[in-house]
Structures are given as structure tokens and as C-alpha cells.
N, CA, C and O atoms as CSV, one atom per row, in Angstrom:
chain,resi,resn,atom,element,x,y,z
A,1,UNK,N,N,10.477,-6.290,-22.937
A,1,UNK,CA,C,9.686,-7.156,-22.104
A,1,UNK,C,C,8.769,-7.976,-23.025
A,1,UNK,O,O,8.087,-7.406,-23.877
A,2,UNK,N,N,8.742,-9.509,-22.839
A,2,UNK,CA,C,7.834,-10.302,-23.427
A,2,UNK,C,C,6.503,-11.056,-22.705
A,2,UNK,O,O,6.635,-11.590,-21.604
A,3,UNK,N,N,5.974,-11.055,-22.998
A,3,UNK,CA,C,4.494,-11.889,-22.397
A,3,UNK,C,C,4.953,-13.236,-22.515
A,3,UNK,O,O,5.451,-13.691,-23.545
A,4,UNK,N,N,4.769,-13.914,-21.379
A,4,UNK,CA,C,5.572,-15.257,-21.126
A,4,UNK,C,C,4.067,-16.120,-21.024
A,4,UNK,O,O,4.042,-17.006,-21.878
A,5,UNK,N,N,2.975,-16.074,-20.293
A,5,UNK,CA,C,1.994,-16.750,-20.471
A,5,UNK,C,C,0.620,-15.679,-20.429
A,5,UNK,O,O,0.517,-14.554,-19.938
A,6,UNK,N,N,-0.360,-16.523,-21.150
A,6,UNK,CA,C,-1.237,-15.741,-21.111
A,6,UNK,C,C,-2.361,-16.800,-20.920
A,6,UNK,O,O,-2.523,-17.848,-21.545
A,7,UNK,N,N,-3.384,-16.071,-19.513
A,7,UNK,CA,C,-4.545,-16.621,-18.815
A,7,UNK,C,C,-5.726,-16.104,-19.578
A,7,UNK,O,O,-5.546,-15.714,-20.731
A,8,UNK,N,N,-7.064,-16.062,-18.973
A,8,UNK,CA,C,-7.883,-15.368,-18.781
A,8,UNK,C,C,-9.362,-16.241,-18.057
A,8,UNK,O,O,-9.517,-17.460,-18.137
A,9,UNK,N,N,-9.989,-15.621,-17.613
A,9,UNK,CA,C,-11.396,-16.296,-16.586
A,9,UNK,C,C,-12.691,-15.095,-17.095
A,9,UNK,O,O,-12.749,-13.885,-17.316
A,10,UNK,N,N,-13.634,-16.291,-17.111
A,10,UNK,CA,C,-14.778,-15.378,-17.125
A,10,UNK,C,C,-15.637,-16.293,-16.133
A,10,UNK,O,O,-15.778,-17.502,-15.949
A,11,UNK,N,N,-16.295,-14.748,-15.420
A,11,UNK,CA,C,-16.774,-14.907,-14.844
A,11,UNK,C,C,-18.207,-13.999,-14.850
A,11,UNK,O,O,-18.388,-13.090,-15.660
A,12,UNK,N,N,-19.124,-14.361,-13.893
A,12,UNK,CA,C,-20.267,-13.561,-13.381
A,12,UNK,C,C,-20.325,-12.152,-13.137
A,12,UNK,O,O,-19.361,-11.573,-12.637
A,13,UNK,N,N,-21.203,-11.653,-13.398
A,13,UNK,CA,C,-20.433,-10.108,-12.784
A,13,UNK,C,C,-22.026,-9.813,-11.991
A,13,UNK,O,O,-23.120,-9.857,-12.553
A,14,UNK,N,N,-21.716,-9.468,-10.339
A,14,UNK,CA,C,-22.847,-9.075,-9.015
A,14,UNK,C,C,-23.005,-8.171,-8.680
A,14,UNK,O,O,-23.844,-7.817,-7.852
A,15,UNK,N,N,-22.039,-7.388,-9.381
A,15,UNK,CA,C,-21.929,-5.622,-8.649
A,15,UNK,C,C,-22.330,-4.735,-9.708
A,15,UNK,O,O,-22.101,-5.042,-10.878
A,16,UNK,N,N,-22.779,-3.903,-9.470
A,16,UNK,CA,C,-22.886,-2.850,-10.507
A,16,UNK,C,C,-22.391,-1.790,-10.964
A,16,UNK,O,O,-22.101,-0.908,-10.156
A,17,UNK,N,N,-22.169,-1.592,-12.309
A,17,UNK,CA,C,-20.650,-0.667,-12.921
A,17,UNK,C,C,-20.682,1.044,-12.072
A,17,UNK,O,O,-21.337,2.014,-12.454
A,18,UNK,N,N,-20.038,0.996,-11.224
A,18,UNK,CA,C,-19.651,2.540,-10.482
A,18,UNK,C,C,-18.465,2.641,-11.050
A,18,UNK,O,O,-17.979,1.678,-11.642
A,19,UNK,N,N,-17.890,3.710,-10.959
A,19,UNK,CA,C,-16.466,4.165,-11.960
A,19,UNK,C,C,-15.412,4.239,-10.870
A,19,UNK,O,O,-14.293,4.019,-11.333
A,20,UNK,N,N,-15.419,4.447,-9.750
A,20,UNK,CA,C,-14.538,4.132,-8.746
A,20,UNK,C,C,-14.451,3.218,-7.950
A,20,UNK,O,O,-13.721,3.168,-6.960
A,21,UNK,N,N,-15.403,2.211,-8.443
A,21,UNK,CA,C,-15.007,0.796,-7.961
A,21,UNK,C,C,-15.002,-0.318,-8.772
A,21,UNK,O,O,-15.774,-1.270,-8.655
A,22,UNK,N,N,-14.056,-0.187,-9.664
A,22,UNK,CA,C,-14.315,-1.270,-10.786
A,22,UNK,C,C,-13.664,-2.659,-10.357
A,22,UNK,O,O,-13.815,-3.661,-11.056
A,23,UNK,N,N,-12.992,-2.666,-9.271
A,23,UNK,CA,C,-11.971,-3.580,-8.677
A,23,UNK,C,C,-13.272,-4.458,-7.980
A,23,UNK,O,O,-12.817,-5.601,-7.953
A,24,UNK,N,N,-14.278,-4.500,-7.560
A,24,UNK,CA,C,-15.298,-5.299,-6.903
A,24,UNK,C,C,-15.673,-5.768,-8.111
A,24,UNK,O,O,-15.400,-6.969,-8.118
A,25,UNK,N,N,-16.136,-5.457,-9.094
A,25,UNK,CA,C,-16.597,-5.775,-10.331
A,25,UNK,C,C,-15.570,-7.082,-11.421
A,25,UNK,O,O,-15.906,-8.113,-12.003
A,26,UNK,N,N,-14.265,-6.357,-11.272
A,26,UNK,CA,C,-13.489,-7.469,-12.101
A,26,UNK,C,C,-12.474,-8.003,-11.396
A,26,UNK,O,O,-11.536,-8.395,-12.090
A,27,UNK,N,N,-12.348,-8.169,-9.975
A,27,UNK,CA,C,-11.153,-8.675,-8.782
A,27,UNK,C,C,-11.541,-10.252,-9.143
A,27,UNK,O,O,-10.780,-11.169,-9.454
A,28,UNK,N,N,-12.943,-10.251,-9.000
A,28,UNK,CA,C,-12.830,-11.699,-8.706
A,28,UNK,C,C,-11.979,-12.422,-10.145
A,28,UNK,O,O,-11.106,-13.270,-9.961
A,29,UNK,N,N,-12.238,-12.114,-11.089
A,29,UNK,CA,C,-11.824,-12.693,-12.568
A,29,UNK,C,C,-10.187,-12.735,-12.470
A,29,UNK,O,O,-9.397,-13.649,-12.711
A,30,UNK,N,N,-9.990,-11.409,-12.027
A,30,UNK,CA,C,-8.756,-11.002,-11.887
A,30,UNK,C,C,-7.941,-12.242,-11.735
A,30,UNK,O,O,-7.207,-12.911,-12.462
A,31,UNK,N,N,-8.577,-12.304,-9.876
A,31,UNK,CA,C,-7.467,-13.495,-8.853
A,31,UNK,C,C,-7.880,-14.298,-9.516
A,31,UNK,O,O,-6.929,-14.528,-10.264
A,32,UNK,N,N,-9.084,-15.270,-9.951
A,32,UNK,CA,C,-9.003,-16.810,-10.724
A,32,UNK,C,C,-7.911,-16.420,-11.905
A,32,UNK,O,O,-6.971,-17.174,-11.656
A,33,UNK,N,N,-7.614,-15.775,-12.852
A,33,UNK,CA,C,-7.247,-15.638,-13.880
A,33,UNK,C,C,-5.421,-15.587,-12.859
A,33,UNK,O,O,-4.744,-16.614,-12.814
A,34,UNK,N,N,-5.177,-14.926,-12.513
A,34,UNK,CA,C,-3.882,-15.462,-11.630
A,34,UNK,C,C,-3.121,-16.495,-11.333
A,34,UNK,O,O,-2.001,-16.921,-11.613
A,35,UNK,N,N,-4.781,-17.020,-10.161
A,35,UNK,CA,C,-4.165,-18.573,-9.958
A,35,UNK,C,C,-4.070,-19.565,-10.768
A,35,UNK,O,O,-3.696,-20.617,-10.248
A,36,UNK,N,N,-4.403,-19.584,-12.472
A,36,UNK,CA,C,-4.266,-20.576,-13.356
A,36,UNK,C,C,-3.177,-20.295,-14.012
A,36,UNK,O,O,-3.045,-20.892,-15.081
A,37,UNK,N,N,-2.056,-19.304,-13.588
A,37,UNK,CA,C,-0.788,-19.102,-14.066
A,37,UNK,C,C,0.332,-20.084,-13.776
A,37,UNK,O,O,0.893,-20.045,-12.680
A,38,UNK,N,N,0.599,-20.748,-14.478
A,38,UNK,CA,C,1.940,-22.117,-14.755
A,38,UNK,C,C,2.857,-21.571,-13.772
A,38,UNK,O,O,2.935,-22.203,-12.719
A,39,UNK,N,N,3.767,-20.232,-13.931
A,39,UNK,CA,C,4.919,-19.592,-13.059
A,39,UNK,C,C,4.063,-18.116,-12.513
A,39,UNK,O,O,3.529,-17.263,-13.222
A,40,UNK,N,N,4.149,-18.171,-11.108
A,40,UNK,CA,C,3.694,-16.931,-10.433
A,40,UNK,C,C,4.782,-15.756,-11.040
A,40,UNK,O,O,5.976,-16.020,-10.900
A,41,UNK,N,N,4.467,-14.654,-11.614
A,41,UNK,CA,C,5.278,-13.140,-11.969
A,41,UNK,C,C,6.202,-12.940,-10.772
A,41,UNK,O,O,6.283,-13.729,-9.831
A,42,UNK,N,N,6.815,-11.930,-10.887
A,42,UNK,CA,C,7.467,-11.052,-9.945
A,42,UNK,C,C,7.087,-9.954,-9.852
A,42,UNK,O,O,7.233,-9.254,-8.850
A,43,UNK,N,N,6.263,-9.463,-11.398
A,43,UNK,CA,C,5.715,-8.537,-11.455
A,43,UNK,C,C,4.451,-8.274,-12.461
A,43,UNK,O,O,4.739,-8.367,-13.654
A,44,UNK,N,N,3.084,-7.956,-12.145
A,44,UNK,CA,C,2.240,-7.555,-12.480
A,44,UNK,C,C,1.504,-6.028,-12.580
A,44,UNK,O,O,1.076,-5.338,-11.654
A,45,UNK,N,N,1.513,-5.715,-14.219
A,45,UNK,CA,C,0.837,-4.546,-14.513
A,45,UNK,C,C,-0.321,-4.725,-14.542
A,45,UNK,O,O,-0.802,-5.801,-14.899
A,46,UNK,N,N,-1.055,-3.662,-14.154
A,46,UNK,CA,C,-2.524,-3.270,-14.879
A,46,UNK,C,C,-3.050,-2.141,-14.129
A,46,UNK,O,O,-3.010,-1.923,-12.918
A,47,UNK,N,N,-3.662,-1.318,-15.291
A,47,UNK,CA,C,-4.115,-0.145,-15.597
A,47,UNK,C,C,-5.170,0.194,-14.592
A,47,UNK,O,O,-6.101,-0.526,-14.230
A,48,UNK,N,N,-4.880,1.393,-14.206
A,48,UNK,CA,C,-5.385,1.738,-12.654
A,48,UNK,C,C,-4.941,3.424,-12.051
A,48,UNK,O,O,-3.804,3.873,-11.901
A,49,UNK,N,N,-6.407,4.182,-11.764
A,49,UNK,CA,C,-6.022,5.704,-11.288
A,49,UNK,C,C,-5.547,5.454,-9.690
A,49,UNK,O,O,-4.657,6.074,-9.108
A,50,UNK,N,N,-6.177,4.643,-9.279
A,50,UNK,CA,C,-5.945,4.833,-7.800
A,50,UNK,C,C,-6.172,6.067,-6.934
A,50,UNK,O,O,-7.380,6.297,-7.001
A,51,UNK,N,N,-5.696,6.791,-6.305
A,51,UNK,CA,C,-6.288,7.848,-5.364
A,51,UNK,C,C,-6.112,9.171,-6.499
A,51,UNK,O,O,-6.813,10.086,-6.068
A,52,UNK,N,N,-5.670,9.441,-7.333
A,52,UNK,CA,C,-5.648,10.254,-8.273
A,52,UNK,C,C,-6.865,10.350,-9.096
A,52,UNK,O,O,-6.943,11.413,-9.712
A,53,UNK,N,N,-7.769,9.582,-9.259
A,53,UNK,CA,C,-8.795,9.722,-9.869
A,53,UNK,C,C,-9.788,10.787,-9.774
A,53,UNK,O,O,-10.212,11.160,-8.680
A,54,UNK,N,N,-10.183,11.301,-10.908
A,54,UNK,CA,C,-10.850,12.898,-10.488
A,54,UNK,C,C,-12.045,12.594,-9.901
A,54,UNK,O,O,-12.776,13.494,-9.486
């Protein structure tokens, strides 16, 4: 697998660092950093416990 384009956004950060909600904290960067992608993926990784988290 190759990295075909590469984004990135910075932004503000309003929330404050809790460890099980880091997705309020860096979502917003996230989606801008998305929508400045040339070809939308089919598929997107990123690193994440989800309901497994201790």
C-alpha cells in the first residue's frame, strides 16, 4: 500500500484533553483535512481503541 496524497489542517483546539474523547478535540482538523483531498479514499485508517479502551 502507497500514500497517494497527503493533507493536513491546523486548527484551534476548544475542548479539553480527556483520554476518551479525543475525537471532539481533533474531528474538527480531521474532516477539514479530508475535504482538501484531490480524490476521496475508499478507505481510511486511523488509530483508535474504540469501546475496548480500558
Amino acid at each position: 500500500m502507497k500514500e497517494k496524497d497527503c493533507v493536513y489542517s491546523i486548527q484551534a483546539v476548544d475542548f479539553p484533553y480527556i483520554p476518551t474523547f479525543l475525537s471532539f478535540r481533533e474531528g474538527r482538523a480531521i474532516v477539514s483535512a479530508y475535504a482538501e483531498l484531490p480524490e476521496k479514499p475508499e478507505l481510511l485508517m486511523g488509530d483508535g481503541c474504540g469501546i475496548n479502551h480500558p
